[in-house]
C-alpha positions as CSV (number, residue, x, y, z in Angstrom):
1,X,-25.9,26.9,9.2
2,X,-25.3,26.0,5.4
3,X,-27.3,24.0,3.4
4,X,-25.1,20.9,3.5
5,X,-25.2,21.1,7.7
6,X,-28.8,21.6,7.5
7,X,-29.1,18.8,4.9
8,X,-27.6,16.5,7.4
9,X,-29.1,17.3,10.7
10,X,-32.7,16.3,8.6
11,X,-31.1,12.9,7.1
12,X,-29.6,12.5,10.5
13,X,-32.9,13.1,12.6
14,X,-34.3,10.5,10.4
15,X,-32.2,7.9,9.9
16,X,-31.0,8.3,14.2
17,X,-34.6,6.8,14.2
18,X,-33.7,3.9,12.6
19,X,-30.5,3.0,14.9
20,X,-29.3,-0.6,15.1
21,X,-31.3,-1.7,11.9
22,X,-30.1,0.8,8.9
23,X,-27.0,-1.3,8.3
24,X,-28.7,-4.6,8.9
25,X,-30.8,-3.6,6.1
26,X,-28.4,-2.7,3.4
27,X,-27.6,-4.3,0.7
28,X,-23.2,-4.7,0.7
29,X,-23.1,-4.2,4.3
30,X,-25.4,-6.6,5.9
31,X,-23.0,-9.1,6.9
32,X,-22.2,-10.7,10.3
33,X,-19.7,-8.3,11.4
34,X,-21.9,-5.6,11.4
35,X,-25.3,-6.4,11.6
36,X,-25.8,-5.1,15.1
37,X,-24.5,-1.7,14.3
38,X,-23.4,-1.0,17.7
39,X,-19.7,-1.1,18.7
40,X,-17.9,-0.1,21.7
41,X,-15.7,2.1,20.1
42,X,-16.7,3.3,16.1
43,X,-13.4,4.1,14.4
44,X,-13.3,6.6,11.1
45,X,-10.5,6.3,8.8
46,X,-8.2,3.2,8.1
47,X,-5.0,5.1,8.3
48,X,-2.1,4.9,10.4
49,X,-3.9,7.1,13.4
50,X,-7.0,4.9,12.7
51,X,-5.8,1.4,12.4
52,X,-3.8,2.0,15.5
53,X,-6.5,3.0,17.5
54,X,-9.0,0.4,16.8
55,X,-6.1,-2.2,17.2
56,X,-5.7,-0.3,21.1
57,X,-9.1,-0.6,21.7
58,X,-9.4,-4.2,20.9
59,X,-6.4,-5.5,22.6
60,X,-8.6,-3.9,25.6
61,X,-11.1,-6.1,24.9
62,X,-13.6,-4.0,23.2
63,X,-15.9,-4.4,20.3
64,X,-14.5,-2.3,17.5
65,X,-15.4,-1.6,13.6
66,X,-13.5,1.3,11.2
67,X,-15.2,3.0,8.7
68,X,-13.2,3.8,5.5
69,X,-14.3,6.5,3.4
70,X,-12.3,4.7,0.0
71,X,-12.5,1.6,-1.3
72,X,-9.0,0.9,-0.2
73,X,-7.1,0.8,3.6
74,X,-4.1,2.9,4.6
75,X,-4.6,6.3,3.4
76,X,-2.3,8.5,2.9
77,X,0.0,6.4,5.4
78,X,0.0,3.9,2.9
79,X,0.9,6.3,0.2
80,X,4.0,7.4,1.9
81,X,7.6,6.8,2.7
82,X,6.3,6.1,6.2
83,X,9.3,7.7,8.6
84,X,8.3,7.4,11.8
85,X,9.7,10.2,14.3
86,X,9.2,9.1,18.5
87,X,12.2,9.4,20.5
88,X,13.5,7.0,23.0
89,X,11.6,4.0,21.4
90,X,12.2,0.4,21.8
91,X,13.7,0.2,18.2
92,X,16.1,3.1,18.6
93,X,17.5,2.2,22.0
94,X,17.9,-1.3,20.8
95,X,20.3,0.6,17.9
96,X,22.2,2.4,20.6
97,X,21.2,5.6,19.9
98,X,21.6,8.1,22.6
99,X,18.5,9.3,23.6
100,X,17.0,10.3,26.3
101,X,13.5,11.4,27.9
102,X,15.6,15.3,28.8
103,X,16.7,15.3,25.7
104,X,13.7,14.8,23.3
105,X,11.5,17.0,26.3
106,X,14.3,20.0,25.7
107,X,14.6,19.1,21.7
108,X,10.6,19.3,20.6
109,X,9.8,22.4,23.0
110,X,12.4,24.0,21.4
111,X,11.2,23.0,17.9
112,X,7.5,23.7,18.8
113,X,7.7,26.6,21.0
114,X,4.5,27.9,23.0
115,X,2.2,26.6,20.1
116,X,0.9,23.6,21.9
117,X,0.7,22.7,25.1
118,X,3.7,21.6,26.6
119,X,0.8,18.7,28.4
120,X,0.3,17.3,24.9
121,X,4.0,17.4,24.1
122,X,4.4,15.2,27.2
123,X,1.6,12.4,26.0
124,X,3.5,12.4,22.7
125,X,6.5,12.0,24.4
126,X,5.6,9.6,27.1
127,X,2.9,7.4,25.1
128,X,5.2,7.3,21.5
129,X,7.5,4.3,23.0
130,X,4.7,2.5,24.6
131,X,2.8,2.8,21.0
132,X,5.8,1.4,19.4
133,X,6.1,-1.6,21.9
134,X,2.6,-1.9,21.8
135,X,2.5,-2.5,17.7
136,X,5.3,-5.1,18.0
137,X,3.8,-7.1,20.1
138,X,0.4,-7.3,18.6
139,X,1.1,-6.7,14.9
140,X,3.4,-8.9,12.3
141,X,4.8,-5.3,11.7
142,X,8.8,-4.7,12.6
143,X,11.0,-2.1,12.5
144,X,14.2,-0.4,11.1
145,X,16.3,2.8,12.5
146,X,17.1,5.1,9.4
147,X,20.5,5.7,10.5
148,X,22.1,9.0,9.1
149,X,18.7,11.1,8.8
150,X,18.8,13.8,11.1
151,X,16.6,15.3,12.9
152,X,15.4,18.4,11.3
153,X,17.1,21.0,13.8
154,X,20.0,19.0,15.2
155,X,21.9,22.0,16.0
156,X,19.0,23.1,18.7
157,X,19.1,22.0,22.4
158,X,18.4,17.7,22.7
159,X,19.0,17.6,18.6
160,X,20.5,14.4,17.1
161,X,22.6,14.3,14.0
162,X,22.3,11.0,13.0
163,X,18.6,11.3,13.7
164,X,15.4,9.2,15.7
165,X,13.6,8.1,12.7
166,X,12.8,4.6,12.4
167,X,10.5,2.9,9.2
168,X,9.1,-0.1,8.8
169,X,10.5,-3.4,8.1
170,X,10.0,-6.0,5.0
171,X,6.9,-7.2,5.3
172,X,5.4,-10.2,3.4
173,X,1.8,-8.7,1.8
174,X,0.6,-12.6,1.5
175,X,-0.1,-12.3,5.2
176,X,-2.9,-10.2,4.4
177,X,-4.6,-12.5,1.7
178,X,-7.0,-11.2,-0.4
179,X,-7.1,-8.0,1.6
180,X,-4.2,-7.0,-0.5
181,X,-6.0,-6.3,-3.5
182,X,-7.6,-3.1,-1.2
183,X,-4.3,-1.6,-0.2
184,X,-4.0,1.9,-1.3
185,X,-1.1,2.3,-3.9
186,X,2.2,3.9,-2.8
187,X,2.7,7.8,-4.1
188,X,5.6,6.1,-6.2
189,X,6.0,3.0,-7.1
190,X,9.4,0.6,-6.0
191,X,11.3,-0.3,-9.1
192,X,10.7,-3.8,-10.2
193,X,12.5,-7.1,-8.4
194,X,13.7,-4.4,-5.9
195,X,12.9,-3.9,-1.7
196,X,13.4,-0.5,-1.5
197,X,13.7,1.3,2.0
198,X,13.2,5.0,2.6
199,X,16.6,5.0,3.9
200,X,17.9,3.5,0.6
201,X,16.7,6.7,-1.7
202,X,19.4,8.8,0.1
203,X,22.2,6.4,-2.1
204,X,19.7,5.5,-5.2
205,X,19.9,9.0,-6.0
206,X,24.0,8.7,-5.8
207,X,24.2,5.1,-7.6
208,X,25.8,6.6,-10.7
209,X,28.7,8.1,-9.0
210,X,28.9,6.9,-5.6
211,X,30.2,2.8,-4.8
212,X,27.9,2.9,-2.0
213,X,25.6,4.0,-3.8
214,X,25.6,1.0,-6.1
215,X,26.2,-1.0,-3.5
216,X,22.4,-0.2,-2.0
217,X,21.0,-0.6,-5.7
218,X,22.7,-4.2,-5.8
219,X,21.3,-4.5,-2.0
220,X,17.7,-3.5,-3.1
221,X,17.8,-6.3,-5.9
222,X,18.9,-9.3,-4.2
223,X,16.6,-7.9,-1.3
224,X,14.0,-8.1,-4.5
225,X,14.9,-11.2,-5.7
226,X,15.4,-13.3,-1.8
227,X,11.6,-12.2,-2.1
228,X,10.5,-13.3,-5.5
229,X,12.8,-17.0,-4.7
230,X,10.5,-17.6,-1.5
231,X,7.4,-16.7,-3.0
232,X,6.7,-13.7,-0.8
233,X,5.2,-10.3,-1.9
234,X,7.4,-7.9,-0.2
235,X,6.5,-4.4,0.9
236,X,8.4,-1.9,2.5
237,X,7.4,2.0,3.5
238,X,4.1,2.9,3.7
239,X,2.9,-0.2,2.0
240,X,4.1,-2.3,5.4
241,X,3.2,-0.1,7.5
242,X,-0.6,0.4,6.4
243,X,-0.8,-3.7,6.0
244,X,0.8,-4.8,8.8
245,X,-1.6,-2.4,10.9
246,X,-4.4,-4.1,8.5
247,X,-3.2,-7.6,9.7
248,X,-2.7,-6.9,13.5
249,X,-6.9,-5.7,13.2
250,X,-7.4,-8.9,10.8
251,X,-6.3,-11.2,14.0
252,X,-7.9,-8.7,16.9
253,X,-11.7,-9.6,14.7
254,X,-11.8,-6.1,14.2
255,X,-13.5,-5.4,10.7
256,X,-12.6,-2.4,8.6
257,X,-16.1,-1.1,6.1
258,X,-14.6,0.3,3.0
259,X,-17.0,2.8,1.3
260,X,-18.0,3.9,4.3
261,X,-18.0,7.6,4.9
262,X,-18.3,9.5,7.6
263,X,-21.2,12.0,6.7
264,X,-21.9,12.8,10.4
265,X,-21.3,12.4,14.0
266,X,-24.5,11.8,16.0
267,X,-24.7,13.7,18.9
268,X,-26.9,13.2,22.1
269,X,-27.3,15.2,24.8
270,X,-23.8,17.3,24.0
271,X,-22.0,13.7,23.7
272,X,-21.0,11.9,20.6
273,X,-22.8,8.3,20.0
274,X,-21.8,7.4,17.1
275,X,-21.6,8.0,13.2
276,X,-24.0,8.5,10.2
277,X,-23.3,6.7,7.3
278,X,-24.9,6.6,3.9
279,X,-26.3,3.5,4.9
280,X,-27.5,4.2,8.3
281,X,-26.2,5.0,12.0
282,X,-23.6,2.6,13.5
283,X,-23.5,3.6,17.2
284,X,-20.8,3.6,19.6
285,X,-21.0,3.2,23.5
286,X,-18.2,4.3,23.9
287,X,-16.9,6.9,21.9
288,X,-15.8,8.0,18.6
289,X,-12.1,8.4,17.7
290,X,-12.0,10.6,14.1
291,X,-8.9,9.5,12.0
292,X,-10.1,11.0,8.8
293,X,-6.9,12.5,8.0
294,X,-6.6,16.4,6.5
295,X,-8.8,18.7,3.8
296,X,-5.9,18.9,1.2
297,X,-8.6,18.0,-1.4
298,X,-11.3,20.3,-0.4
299,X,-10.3,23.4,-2.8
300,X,-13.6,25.6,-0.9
301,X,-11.5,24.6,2.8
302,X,-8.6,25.3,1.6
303,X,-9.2,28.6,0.5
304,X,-10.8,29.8,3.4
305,X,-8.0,29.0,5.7
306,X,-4.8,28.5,3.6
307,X,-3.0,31.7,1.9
308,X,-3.0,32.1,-1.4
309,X,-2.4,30.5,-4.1
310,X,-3.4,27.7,-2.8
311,X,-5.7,24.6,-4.4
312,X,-6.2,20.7,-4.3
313,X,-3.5,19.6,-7.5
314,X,-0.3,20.4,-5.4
315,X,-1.2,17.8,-2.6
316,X,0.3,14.0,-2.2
317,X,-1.9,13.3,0.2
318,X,-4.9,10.9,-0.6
319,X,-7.8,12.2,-2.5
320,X,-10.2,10.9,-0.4
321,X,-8.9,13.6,2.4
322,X,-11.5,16.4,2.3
323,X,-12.0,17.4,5.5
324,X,-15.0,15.5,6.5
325,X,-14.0,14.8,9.9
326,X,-13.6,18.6,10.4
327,X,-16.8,19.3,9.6
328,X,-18.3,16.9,11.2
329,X,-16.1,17.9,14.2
330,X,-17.2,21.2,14.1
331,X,-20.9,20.8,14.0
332,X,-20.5,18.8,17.0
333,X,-19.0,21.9,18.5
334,X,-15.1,21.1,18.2
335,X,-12.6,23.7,18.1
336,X,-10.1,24.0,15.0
337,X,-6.4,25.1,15.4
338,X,-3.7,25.4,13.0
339,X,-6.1,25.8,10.0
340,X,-3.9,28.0,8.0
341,X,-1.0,25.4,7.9
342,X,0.5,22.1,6.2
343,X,2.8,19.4,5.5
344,X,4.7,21.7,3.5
345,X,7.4,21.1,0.8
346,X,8.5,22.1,-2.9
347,X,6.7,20.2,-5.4
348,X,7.1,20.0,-9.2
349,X,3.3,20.0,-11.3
350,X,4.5,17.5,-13.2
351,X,0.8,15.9,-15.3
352,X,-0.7,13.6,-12.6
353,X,0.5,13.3,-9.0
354,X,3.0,16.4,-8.4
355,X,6.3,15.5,-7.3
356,X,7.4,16.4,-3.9
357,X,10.7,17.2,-3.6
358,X,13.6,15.8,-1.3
359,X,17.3,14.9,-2.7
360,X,16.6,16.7,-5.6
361,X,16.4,20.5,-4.3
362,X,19.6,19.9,-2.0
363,X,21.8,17.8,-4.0
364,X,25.1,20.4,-5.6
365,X,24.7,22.4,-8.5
366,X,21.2,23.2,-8.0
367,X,19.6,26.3,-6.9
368,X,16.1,28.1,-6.3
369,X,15.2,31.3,-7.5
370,X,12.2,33.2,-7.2
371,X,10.7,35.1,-10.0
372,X,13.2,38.3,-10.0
373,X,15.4,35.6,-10.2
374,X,17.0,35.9,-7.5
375,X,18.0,33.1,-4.4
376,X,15.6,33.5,-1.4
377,X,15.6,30.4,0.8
378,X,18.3,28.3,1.6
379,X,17.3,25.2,-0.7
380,X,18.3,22.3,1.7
381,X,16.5,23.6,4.6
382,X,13.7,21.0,6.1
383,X,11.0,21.3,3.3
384,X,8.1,22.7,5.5
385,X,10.2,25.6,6.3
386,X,11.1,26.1,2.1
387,X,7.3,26.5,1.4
388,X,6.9,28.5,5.0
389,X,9.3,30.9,3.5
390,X,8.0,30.7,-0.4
391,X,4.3,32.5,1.1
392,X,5.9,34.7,3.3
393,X,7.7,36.3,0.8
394,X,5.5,36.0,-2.3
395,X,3.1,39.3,-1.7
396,X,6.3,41.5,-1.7
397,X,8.8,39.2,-4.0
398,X,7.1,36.7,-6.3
399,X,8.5,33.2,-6.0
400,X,5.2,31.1,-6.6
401,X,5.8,29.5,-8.9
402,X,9.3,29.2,-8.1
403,X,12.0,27.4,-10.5
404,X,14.7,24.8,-9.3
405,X,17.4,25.4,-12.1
406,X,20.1,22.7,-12.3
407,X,22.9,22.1,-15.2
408,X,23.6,18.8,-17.5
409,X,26.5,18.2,-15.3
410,X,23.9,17.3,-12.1
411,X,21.6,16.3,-14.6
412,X,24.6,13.5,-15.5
413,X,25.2,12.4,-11.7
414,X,21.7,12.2,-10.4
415,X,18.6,10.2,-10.4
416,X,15.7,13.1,-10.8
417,X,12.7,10.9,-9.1
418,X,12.3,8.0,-11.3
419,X,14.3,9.1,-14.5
420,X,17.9,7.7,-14.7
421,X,21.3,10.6,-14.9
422,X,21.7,10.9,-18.6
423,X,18.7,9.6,-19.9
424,X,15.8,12.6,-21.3
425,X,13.3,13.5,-18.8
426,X,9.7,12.6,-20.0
427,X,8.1,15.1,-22.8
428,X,4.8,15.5,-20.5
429,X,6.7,17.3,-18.3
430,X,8.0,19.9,-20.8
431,X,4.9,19.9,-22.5
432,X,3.1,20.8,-19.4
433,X,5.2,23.9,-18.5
434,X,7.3,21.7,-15.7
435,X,10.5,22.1,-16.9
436,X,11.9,23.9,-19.3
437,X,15.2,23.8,-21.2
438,X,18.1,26.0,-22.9
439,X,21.8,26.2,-24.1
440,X,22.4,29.0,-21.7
441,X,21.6,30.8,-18.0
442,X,20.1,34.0,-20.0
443,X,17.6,32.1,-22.3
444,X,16.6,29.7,-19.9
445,X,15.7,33.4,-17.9
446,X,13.9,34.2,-21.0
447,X,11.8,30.6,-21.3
448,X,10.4,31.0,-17.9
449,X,10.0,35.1,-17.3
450,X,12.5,36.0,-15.0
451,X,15.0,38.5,-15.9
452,X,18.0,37.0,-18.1
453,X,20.6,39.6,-16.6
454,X,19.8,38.9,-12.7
455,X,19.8,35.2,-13.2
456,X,22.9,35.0,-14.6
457,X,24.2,37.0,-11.7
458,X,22.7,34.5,-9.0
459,X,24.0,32.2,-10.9
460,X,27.6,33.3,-10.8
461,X,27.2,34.5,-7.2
462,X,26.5,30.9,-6.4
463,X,29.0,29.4,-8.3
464,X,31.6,31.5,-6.3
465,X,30.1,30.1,-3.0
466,X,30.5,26.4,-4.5
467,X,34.4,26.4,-5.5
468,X,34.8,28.0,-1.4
469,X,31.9,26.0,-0.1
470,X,30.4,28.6,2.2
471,X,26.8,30.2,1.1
472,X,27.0,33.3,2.4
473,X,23.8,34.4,1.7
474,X,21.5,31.2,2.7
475,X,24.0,29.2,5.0
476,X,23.4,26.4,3.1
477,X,25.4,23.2,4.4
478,X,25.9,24.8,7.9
479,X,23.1,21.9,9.4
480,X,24.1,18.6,9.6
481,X,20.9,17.8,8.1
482,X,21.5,19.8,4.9
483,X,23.8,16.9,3.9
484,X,21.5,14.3,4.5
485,X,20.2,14.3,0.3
486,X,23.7,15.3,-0.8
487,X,26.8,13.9,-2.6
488,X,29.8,13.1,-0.3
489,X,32.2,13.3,-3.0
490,X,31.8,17.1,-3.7
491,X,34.0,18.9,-1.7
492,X,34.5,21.3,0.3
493,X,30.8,21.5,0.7
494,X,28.2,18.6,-0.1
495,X,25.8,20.8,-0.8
496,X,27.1,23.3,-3.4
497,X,28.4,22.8,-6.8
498,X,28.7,25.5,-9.2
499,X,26.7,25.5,-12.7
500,X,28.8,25.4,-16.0
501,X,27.5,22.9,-17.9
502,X,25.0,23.3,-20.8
503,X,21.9,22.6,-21.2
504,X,20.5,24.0,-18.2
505,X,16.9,23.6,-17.2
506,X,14.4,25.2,-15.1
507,X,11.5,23.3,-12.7
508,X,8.4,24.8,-11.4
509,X,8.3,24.7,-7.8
510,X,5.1,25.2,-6.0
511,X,3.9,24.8,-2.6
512,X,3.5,21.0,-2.0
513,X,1.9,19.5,0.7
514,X,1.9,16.1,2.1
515,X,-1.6,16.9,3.6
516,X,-2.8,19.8,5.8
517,X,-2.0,20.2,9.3
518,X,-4.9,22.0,11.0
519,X,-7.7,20.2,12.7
520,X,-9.7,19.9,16.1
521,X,-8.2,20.6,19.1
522,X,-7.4,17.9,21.5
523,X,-6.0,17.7,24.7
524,X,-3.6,15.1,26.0
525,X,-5.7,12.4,26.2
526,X,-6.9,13.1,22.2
527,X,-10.5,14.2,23.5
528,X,-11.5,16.9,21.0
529,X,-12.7,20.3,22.9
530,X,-14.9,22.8,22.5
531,X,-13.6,26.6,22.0
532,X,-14.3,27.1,25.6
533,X,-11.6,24.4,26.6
534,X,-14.5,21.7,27.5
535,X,-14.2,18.0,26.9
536,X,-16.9,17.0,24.0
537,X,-17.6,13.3,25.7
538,X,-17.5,10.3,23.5
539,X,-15.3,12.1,20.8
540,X,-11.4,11.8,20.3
541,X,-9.4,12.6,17.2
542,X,-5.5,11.7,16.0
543,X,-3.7,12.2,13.1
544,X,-4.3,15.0,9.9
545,X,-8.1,15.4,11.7
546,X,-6.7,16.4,14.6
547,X,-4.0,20.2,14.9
548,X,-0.5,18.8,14.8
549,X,1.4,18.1,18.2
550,X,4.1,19.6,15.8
551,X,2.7,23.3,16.0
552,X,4.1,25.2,12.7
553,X,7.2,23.2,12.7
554,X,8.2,19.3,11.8
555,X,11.0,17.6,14.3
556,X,12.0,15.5,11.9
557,X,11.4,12.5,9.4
558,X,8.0,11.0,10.4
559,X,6.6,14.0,12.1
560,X,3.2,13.4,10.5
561,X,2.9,9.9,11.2
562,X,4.5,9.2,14.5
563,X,2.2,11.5,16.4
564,X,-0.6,10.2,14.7
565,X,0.1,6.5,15.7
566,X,0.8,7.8,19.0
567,X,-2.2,9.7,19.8
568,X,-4.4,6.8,18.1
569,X,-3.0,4.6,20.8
570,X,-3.9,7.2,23.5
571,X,-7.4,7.5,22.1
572,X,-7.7,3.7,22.1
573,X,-6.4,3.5,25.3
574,X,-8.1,6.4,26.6
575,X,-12.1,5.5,25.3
């Protein structure tokens, strides 16, 4: 046992003594709501997989609080472009979409494989639809299908090209009152006097060169101003999502303790009853469910499981994740699965939050090389399987750091995250070894160490594969979702555009994460188990805490946050 457990187990032997009065007793928590410190169910982390499951258990009936580690709701939910991936929901067959329960069975076991259970692919698959119905009909929150975005293997068994993501709608952040003030900021801020939708970036990034694409900007600012005219604070993404969950608990009386970690579960008689907080024990008499999301932020975690080079500065995911509920988990006895892996995609260290990487890795005339400077992935492949790739070739072929190189022509076309085609991207970046810059293919080789001579000949061997649109090396373009982030007006293949126009620059790409994947094991009613396949009573997990329904692989857009909703609701349901 290590110093911190031990620490703990003496703090929690004491303080367990004091059960039902420690919160009473402290000063910024003794209010009303919790001055009995005993709940039905005891909730940890105000997330998507959190909020949902307190909201199940109330609507039951029960007597619920959540326990938030920040001092703001929605995690990294909140934080994100919130794509939610459940097939044959209530929002998608309302679209038409044609899906079906054989199809999404046949589609996910073949994306997951033997990895998990094919019981807990069933709860995800039976109980995502019922969570989704379940959320409209006892939260303001609504819903959108993001037409076009396809799953992430459409080609396999059950896939579908245009995709079975949905996001959520507008929503109105005056509902929540002054609750708004604690909503965790996005990962990137909307432009101003614009309502932005995850399914709008796809033409943003085209508004220069493609009418549709100006068409969506123009959309996104009357959408912006409609809002500002009636006096409404609109949100869209992750934003809606974590405060319409917020508002749905706000009218079920269920209160949510920010500042409130988790620092233990307390444990009697091999069950969980309930959790240790700095400021005393809040029991539960019914169980525990863990939403604590990943350890993306724990550098000491993360090097024990992860492969190197791995740390905490690569990560989108919110700082507070650092693997408490894993811990915690495992002192209660939990098994852990799927340690080693993430959320994976290419990110650019740019100073402050990286910069995960979607349109601008697969839009034409770009390409990734490794440090011999050669091609080594196909670039437009579902971004968990770029990074997959990046570490299981670095120990025999460098390519961490890795380096996107583009030309001024895409440079001209595109939006590059938030900085306009044409205009100079920011000098921090340059400054901070980022990007880097040069008249030519052979001394931009030279700026960032990789052999002038071989990357002009990737180059040109790429360029030949643009003007006939077929990579033969990487297959790039061959999925339908390789065209998703691309530009319809380069021809033959979306995808590929050759490189011939100076300045050319170089990006760092590392392995980016939008949090980690591993956690306790759980069965298919989200009970966390012990090694031996035994239930640990009174304690469920969902979400980042709990190993990913997803195995090693991602479905598609809202793989992270679909299942966690989903198996919140089971837990709620299930307590």
């Amino acid at each position: 046992m290590c110093a911190m457990d031990a620490e703990l187990t003496r703090r929690q032997i004491l303080r367990g003594t004091a059960a039902g009065v420690g919160l009473a007793m402290t000063p910024g928590l003794a209010n009303a709501a919790v001055a009995a410190a005993e709940y039905d169910v005891v909730v940890v982390g105000a997330g998507a997989a959190g909020m949902t499951a307190a909201l199940t258990a109330a609507k039951r009936g029960l007597s619920v609080v959540v326990l938030e580690k920040a001092p703001t709701f929605g995690g990294s939910a909140a934080r994100s472009g919130a794509g939610i991936w459940i097939p044959n929901n209530p929002v998608l067959l309302a679209a038409g979409v044609p899906d079906t329960p054989a199809k999404a069975a046949q589609y996910l076991a073949a994306v997951v494989g033997p990895d998990v259970p094919a019981a807990r692919q069933e709860a995800f698959l039976r109980n995502g639809p019922a969570m989704i119905a379940f959320v409209l009909a006892n939260s303001p929150l609504r819903f959108r299908w993001m037409e076009g975005y396809s799953d992430y293997y459409p080609e396999l068994p059950g896939g579908l090209p245009n995709g079975r993501s949905i996001e959520p709608d507008q929503f109105d952040g005056n509902l929540l009152g002054a609750e708004l003030a604690n909503l965790n900021p996005p990962y990137l801020a909307t432009p101003a006097g614009m309502v932005v939708f995850s399914a709008d970036y796809k033409w943003l990034n085209l508004a220069a060169v493609n009418a549709k694409g100006a068409a969506v900007a123009a959309a996104c600012l009357a959408r912006g101003t409609a809002a500002a005219l009636a006096g409404q604070k609109p949100l869209t993404m992750g934003q809606s999502l974590a405060a319409g969950l917020r508002v749905g608990l706000q009218r079920a009386n269920v209160p949510v303790l920010l500042n409130t970690p988790l620092l233990d579960l307390n444990v009697e008689n091999g069950a969980v009853t309930g959790v240790l907080t700095p400021n005393g024990l809040v029991r539960a008499r019914r169980g525990v469910i863990v939403g604590t999301g990943g350890f993306e932020h724990n550098a000491a975690m993360r090097a024990q499981y992860q492969r190197q080079p791995i740390g905490t500065a690569w990560t989108v995911g919110a700082k507070e994740n650092t693997g408490d509920g894993h811990r915690a988990g495992q002192r209660a006895g939990a098994a852990l699965d799927l340690m080693e892996d993430a959320w994976w995609g290419p990110a650019i260290p740019i100073p402050g939050d990286p910069y995960f990487c979607l349109a601008e890795r697969t839009l034409p005339g770009g390409l990734i090389v490794n440090q011999a400077g050669k091609r080594f992935v196909n670039e437009a492949a579902p971004y968990s399987d770029v990074v997959h790739v990046m570490y299981d070739k670095n120990p025999t072929e460098p390519d961490i750091p890795a380096w996107l190189v583009v030309d001024q022509n895409y440079r001209n076309k595109y939006l590059f995250r938030d900085t306009l085609p044409l205009l100079p991207l920011p000098d921090a970046w340059y400054s901070a070894g980022a990007v880097y810059k040069a008249s030519s293919i052979q001394s931009l080789g030279s700026a960032i160490g990789v052999p002038p001579a071989a990357l002009k000949s990737t180059v040109d061997r790429f360029n030949g594969f643009a003007w006939s649109g077929v990579d033969g090396d990487f297959r790039r373009g061959a999925s339908a979702y390789d065209h998703y982030y691309t530009d319809p007006l380069v021809l033959p293949n979306s995808c590929l555009a050759p490189l011939w126009a100076p300045p050319f620059y170089a990006f760092k790409i590392v392995p980016g994460d939008l949090g980690t994947k591993g956690g306790m094991r759980t069965d298919a009613r989200a009970r966390v188990l012990r090694p031996d396949g035994s239930v640990i009573p009174g304690l469920y997990a969902a979400g980042n805490a709990s190993a990913a329904v997803m195995g090693h692989s991602y479905a598609g857009a809202g793989s992270t946050i679909g299942p966690a909703m989903t198996f919140g609701f089971v837990a709620g349901n299930d307590v």
